[in-house]
mmCIF file as gemmi writes it, N, C-alpha and C atoms, coordinates in Angstrom:
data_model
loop_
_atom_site.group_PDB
_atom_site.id
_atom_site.type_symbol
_atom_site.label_atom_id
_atom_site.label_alt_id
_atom_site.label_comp_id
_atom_site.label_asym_id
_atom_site.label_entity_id
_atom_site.label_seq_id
_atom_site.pdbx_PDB_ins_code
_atom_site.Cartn_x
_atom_site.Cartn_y
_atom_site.Cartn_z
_atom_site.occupancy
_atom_site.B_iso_or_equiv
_atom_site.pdbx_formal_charge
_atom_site.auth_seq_id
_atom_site.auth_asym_id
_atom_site.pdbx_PDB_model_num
ATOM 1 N N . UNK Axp A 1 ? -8.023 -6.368 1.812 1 0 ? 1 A 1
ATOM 2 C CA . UNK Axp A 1 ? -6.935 -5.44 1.638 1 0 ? 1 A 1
ATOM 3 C C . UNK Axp A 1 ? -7.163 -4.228 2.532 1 0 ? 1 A 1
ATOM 4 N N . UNK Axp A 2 ? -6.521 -4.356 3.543 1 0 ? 2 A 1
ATOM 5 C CA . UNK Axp A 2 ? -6.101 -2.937 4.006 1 0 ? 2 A 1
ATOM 6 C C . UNK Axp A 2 ? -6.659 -1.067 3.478 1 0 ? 2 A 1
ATOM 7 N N . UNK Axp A 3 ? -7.453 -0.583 4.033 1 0 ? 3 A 1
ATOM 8 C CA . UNK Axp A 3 ? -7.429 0.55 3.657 1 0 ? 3 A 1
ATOM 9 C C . UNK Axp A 3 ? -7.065 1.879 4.704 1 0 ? 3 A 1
ATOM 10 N N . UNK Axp A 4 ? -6.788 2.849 4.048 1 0 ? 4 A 1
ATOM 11 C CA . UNK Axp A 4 ? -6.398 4.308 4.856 1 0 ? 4 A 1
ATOM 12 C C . UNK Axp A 4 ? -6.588 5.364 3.995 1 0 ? 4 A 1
ATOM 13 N N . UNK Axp A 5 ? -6.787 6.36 5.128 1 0 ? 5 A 1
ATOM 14 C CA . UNK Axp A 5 ? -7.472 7.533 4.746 1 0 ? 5 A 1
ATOM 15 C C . UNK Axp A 5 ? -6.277 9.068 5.374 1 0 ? 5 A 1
ATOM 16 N N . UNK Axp A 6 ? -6.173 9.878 4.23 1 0 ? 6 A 1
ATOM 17 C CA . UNK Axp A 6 ? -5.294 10.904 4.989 1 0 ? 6 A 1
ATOM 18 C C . UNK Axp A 6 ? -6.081 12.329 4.215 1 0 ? 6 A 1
ATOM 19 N N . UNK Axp A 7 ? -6.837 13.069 5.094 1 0 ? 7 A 1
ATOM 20 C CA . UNK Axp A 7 ? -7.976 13.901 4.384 1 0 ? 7 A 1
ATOM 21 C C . UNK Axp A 7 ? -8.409 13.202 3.513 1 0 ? 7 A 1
ATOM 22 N N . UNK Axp A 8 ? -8.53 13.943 2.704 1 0 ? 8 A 1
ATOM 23 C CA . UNK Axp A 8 ? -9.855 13.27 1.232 1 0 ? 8 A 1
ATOM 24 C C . UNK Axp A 8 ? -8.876 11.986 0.606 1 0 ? 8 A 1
ATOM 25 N N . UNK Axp A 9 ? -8.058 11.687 0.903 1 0 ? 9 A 1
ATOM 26 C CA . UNK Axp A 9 ? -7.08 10.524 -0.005 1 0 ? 9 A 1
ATOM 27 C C . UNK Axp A 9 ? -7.616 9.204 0.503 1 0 ? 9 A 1
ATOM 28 N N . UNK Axp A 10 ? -8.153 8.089 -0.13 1 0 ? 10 A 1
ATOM 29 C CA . UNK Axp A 10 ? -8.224 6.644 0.529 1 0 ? 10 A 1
ATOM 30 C C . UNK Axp A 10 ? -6.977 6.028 -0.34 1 0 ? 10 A 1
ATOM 31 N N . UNK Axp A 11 ? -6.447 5.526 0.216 1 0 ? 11 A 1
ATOM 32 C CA . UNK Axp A 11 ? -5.244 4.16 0.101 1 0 ? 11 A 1
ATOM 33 C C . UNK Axp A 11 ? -5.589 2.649 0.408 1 0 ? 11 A 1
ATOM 34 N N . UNK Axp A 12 ? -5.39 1.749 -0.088 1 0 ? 12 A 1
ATOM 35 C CA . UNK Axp A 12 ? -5.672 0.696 -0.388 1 0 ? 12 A 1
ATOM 36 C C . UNK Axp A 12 ? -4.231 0.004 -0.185 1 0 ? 12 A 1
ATOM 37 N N . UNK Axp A 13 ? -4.019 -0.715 0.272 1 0 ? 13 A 1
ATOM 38 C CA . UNK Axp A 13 ? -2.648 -1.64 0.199 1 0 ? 13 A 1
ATOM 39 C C . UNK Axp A 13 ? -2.435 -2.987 -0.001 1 0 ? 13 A 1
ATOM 40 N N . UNK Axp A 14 ? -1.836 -3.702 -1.141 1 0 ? 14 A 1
ATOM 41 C CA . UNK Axp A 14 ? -1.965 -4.776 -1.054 1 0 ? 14 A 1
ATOM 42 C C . UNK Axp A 14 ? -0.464 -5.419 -0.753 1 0 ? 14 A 1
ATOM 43 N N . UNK Axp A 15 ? -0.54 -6.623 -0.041 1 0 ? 15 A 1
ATOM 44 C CA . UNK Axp A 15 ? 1.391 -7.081 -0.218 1 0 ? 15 A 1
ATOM 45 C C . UNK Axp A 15 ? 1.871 -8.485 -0.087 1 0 ? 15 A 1
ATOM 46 N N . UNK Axp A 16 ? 2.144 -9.174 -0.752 1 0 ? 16 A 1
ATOM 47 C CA . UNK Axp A 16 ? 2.082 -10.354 -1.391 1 0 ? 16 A 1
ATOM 48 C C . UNK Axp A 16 ? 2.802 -11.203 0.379 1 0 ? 16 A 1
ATOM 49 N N . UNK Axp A 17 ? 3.31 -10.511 1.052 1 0 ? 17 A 1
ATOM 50 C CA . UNK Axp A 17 ? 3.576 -11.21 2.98 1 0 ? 17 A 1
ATOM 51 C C . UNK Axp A 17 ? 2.946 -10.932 3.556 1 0 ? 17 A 1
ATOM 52 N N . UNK Axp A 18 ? 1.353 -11.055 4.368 1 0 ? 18 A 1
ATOM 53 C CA . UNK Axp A 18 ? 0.648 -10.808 5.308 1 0 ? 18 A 1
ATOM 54 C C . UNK Axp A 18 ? 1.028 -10.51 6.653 1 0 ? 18 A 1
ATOM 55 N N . UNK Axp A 19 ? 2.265 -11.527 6.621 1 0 ? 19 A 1
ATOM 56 C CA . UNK Axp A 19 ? 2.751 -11.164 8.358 1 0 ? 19 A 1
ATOM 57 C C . UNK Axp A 19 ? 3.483 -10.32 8.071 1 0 ? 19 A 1
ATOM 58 N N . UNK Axp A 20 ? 3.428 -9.319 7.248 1 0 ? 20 A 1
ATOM 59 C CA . UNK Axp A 20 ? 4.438 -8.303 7.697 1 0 ? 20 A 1
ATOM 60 C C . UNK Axp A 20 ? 3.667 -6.965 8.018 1 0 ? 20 A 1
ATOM 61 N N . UNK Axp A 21 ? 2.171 -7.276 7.51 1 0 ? 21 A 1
ATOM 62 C CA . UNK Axp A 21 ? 1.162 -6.258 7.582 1 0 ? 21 A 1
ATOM 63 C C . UNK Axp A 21 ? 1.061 -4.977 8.855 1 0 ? 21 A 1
ATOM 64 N N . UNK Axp A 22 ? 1.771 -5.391 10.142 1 0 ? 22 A 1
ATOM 65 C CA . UNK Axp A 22 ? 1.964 -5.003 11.586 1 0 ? 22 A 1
ATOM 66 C C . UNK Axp A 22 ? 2.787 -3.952 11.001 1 0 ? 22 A 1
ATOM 67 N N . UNK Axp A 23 ? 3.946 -4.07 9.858 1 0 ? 23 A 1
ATOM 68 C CA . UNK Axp A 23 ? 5.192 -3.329 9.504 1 0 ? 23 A 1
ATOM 69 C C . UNK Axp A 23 ? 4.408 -2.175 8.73 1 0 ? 23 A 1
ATOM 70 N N . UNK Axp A 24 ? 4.056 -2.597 8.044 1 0 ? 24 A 1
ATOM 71 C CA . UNK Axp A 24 ? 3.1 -1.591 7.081 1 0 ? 24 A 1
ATOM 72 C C . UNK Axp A 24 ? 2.234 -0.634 7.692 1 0 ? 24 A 1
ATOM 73 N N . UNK Axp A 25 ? 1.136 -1.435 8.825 1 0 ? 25 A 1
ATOM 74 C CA . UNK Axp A 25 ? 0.377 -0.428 9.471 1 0 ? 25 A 1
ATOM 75 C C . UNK Axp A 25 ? 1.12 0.663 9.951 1 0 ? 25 A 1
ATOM 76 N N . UNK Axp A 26 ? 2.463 0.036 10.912 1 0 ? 26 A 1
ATOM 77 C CA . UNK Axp A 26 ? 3.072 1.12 12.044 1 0 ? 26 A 1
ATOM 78 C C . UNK Axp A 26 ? 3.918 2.328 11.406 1 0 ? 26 A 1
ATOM 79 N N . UNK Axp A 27 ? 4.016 1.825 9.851 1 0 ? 27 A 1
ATOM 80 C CA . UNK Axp A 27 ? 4.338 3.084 8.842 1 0 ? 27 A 1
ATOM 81 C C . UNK Axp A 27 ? 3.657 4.255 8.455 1 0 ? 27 A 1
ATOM 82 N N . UNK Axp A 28 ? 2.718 3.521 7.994 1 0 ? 28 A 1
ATOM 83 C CA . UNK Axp A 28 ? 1.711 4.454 7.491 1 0 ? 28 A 1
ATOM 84 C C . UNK Axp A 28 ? 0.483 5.287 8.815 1 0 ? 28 A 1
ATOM 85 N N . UNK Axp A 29 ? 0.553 4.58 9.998 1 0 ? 29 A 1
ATOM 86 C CA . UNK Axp A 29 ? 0.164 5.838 11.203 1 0 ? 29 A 1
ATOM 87 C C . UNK Axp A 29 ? 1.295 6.858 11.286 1 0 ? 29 A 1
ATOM 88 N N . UNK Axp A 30 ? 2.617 6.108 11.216 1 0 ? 30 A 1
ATOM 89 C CA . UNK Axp A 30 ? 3.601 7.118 11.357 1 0 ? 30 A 1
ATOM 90 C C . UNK Axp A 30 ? 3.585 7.93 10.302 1 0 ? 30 A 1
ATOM 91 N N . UNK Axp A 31 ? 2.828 8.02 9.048 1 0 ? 31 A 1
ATOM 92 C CA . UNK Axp A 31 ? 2.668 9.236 8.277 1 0 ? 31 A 1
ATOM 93 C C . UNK Axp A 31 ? 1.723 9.847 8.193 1 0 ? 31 A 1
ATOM 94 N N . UNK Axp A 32 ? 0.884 9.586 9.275 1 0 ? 32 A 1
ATOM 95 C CA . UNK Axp A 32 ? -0.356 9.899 9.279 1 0 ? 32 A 1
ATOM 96 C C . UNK Axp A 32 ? -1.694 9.74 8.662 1 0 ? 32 A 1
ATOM 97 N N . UNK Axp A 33 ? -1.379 8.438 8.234 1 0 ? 33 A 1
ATOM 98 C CA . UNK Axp A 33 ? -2.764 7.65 7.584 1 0 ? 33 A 1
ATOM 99 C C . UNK Axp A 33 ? -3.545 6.58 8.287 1 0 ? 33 A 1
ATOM 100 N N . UNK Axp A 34 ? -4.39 7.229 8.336 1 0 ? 34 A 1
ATOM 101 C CA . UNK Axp A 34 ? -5.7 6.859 9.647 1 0 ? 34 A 1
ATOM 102 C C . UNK Axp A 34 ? -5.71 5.139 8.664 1 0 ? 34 A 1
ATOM 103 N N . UNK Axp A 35 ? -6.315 4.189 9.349 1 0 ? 35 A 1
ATOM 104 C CA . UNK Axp A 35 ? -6.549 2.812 9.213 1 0 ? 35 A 1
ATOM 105 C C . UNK Axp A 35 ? -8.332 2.997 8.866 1 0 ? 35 A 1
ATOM 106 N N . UNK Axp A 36 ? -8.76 2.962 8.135 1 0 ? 36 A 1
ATOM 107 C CA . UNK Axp A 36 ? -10.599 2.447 8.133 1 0 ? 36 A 1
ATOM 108 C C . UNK Axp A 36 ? -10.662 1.212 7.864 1 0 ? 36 A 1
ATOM 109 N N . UNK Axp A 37 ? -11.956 1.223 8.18 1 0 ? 37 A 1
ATOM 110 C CA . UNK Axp A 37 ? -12.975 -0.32 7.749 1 0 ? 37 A 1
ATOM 111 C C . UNK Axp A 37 ? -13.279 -0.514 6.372 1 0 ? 37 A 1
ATOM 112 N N . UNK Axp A 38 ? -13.948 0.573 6.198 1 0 ? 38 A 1
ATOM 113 C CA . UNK Axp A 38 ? -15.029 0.598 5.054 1 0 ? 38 A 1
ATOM 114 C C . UNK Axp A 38 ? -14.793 1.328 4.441 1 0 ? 38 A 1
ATOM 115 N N . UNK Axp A 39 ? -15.059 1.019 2.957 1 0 ? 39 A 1
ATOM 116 C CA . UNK Axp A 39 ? -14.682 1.802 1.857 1 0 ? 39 A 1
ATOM 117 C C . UNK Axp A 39 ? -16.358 2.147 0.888 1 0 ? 39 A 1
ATOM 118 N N . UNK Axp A 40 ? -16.836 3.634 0.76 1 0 ? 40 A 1
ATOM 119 C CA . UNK Axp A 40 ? -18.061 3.687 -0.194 1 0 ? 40 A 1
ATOM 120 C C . UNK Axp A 40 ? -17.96 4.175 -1.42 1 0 ? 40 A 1
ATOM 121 N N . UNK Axp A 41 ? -16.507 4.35 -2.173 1 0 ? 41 A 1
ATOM 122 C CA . UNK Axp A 41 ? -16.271 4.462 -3.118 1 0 ? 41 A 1
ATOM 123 C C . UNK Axp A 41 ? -14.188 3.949 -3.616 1 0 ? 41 A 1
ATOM 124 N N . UNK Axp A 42 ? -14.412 4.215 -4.692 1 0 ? 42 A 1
ATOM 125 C CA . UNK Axp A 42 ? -12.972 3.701 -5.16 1 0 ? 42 A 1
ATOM 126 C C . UNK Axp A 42 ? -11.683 4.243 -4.508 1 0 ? 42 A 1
ATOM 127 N N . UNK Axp A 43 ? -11.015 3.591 -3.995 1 0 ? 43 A 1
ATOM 128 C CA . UNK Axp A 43 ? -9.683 4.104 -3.846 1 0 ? 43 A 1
ATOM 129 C C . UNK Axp A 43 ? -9.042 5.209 -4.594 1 0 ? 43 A 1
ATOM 130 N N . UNK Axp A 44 ? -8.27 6.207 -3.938 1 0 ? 44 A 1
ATOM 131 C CA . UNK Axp A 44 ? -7.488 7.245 -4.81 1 0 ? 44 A 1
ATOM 132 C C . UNK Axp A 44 ? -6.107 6.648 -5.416 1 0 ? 44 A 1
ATOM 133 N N . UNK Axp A 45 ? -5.452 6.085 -4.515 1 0 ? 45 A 1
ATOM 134 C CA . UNK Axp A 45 ? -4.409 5.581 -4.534 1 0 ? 45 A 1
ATOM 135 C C . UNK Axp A 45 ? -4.525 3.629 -3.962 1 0 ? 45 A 1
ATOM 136 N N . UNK Axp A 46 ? -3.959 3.029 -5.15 1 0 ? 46 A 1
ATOM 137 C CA . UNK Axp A 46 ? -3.499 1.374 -4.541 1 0 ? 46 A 1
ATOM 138 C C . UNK Axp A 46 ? -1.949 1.722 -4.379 1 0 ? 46 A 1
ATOM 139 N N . UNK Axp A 47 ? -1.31 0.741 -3.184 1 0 ? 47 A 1
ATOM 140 C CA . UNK Axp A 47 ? 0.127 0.585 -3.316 1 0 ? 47 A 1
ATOM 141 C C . UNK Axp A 47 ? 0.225 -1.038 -3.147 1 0 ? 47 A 1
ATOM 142 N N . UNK Axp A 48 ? 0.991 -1.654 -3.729 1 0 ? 48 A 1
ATOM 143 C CA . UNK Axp A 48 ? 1.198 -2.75 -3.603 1 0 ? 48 A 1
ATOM 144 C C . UNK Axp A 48 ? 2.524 -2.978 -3.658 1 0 ? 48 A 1
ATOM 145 N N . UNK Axp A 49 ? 2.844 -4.243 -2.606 1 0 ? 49 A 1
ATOM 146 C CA . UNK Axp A 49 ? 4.481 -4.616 -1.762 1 0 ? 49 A 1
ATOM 147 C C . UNK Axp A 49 ? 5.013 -5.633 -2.133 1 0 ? 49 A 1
ATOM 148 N N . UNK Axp A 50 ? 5.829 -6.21 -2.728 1 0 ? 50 A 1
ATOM 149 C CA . UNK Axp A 50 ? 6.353 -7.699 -2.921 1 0 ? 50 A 1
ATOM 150 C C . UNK Axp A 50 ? 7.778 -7.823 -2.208 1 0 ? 50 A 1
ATOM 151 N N . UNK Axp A 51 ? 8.055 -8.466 -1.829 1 0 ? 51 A 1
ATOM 152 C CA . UNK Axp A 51 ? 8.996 -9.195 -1.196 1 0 ? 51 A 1
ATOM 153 C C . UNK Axp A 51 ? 10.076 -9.497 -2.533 1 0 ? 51 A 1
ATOM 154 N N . UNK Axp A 52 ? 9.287 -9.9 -3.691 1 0 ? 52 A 1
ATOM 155 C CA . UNK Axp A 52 ? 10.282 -10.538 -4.79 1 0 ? 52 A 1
ATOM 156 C C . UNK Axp A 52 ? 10.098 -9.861 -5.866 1 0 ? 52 A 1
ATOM 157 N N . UNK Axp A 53 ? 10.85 -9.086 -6.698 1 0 ? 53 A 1
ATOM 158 C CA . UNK Axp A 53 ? 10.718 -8.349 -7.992 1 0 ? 53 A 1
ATOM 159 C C . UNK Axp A 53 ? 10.682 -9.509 -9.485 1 0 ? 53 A 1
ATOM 160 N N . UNK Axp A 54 ? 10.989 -10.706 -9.171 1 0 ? 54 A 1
ATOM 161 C CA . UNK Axp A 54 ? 10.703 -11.497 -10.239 1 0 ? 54 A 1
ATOM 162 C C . UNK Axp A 54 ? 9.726 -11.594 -10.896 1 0 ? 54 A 1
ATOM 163 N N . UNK Axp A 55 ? 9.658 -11.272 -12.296 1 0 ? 55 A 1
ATOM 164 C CA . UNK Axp A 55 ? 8.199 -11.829 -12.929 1 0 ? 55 A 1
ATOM 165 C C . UNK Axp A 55 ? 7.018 -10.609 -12.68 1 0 ? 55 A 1
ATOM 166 N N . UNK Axp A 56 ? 7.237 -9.682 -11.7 1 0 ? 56 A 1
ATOM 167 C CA . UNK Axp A 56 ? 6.12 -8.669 -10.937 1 0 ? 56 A 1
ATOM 168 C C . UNK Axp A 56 ? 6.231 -7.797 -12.418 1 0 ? 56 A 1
ATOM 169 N N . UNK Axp A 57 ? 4.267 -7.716 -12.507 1 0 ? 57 A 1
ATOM 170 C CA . UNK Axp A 57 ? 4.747 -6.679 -13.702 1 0 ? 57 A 1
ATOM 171 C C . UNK Axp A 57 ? 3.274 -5.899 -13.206 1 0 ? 57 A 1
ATOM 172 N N . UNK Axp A 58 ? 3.237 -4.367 -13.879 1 0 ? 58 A 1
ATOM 173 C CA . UNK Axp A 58 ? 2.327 -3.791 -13.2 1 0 ? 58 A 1
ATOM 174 C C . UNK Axp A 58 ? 0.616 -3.927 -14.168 1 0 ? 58 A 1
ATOM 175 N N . UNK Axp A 59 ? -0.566 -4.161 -13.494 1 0 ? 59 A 1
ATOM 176 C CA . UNK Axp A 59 ? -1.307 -4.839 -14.01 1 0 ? 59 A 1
ATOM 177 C C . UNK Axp A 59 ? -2.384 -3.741 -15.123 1 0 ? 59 A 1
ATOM 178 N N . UNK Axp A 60 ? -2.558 -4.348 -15.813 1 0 ? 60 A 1
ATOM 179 C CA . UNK Axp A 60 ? -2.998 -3.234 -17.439 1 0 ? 60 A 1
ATOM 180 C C . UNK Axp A 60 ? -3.805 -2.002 -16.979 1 0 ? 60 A 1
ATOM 181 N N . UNK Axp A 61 ? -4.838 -2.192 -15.699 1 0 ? 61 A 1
ATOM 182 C CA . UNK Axp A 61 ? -5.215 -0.791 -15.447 1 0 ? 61 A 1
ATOM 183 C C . UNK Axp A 61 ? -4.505 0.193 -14.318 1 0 ? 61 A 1
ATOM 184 N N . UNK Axp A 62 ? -3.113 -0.235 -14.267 1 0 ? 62 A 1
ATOM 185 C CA . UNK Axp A 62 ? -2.716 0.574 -13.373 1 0 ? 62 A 1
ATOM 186 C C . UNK Axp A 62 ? -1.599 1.337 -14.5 1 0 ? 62 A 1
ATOM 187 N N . UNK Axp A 63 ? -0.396 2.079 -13.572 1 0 ? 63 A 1
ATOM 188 C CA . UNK Axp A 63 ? 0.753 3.136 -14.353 1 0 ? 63 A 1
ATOM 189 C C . UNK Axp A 63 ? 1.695 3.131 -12.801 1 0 ? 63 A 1
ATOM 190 N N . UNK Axp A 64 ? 2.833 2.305 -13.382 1 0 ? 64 A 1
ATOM 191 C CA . UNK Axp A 64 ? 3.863 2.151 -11.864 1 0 ? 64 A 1
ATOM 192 C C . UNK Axp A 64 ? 4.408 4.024 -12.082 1 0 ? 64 A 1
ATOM 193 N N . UNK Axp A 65 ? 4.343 3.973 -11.284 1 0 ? 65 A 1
ATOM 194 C CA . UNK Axp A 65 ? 5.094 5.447 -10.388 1 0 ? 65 A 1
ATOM 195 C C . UNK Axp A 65 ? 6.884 5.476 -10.667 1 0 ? 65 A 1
ATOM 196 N N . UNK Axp A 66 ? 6.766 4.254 -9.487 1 0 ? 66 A 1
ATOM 197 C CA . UNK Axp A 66 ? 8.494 4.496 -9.246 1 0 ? 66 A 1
ATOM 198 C C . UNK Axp A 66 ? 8.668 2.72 -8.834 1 0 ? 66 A 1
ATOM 199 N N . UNK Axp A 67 ? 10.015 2.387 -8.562 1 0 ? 67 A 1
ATOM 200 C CA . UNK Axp A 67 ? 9.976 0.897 -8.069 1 0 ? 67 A 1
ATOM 201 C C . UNK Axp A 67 ? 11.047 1.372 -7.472 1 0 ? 67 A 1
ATOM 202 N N . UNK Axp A 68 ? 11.566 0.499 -6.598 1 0 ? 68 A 1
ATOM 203 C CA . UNK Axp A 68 ? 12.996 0.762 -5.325 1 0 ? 68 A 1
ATOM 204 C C . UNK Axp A 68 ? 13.396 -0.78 -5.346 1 0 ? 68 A 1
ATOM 205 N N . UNK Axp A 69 ? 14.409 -0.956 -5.097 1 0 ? 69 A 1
ATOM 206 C CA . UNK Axp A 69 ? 15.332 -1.842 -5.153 1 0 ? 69 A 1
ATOM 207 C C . UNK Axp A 69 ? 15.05 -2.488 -3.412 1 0 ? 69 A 1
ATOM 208 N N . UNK Axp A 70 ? 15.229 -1.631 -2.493 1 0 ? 70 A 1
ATOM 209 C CA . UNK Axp A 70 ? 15.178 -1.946 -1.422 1 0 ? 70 A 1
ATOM 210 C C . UNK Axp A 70 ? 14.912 -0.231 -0.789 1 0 ? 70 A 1
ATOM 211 N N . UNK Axp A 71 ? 13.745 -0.472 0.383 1 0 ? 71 A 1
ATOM 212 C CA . UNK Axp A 71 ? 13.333 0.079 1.249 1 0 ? 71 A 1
ATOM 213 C C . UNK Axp A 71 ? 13.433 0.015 2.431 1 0 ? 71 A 1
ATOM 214 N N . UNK Axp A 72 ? 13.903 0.43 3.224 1 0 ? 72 A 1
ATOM 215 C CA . UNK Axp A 72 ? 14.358 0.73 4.426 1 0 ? 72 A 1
ATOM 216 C C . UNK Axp A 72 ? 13.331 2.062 5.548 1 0 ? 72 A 1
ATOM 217 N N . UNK Axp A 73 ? 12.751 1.376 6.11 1 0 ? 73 A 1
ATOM 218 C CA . UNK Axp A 73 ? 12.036 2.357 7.753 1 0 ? 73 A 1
ATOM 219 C C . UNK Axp A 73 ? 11.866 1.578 8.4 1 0 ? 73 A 1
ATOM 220 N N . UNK Axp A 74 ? 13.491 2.406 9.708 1 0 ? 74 A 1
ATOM 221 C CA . UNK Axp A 74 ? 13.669 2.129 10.875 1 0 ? 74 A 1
ATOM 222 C C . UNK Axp A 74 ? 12.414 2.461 11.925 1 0 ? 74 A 1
């Protein structure tokens, strides 16, 4: 899984389409979240992407934020 760093914040990304991963990276430089290797402690933030809202439910140690219907960056 993917990680990024923006000051002290690490991000973690997971997303159920791999080939779309190119889409994801060129987002998140565009907000200014550096790409790392290596991670020596826990993530601040996970985000995770699905393609399909069926059945997706959020998993017992997490707390969903927000959900979107559809996302859009041109």
């Amino acid at each position: 899984m993917p990680l990024y760093a923006f000051h002290d914040l690490i991000l973690q990304t997971e997303q159920e389409d791999q080939d779309r991963g190119e889409d994801l990276d060129c987002l998140l430089q565009e907000l200014s979240w550096i790409r790392i290797s290596s991670l020596a402690r826990e993530p601040h933030i996970r985000l995770s992407i699905s393609l399909h809202a069926n059945g997706q439910s959020v998993p017992p140690a997490a707390r969903e934020v927000f959900r979107v219907d559809v996302l859009l960056c041109p």
